[in-house]
C-alpha positions in Angstrom: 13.8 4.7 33.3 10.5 3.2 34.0 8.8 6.5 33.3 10.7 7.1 30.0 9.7 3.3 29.0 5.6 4.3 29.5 6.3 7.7 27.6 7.5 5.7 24.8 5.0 2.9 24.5 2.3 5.5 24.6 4.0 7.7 22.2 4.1 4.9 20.0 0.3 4.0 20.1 -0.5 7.5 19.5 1.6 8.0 16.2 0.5 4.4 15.0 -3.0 5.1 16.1 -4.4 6.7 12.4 -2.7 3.5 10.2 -4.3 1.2 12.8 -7.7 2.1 12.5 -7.7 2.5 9.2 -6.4 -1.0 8.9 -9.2 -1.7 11.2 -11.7 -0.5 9.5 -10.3 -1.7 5.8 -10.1 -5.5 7.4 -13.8 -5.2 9.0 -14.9 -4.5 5.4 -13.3 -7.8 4.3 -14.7 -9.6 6.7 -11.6 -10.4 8.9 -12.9 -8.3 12.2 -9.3 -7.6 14.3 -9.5 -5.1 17.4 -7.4 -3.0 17.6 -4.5 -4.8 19.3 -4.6 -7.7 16.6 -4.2 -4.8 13.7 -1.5 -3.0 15.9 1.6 -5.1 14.5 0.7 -4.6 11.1 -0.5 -0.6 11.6 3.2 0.0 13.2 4.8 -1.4 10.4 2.3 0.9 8.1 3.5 3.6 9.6 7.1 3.6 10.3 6.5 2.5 6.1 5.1 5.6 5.4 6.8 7.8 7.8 10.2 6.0 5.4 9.0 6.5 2.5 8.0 10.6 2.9 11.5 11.7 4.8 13.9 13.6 3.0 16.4 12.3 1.7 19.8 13.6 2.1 22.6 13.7 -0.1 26.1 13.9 1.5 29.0 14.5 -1.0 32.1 14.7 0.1 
């Protein structure tokens, strides 16, 4: 369980990793200046967003 629980969390940093430095490095330009771990919240949301928006979508007719 506890094993499974680490899997995930780092799963999860490594898919959100991409959307959270780019985040990182679009707020540094504005001036804001987040690590990583403040821009983390925002880049998971980014990219379960994206990851949304570019599934397929099925169509079940019955």
């Amino acid at each position: 369980m506890i094993r499974a629980l680490i899997g995930a969390i780092v799963i999860l940093l490594v898919s959100t990793f991409p959307a959270t430095w780019l985040m990182m490095l679009f707020l540094g330009n504005v001036g804001l200046e987040l690590s990583y771990w403040g821009t983390l919240p925002l880049g998971i949301l980014v990219s379960t967003l994206i990851g949304g928006v570019t599934a397929p979508t099925f169509v079940v007719k019955s």
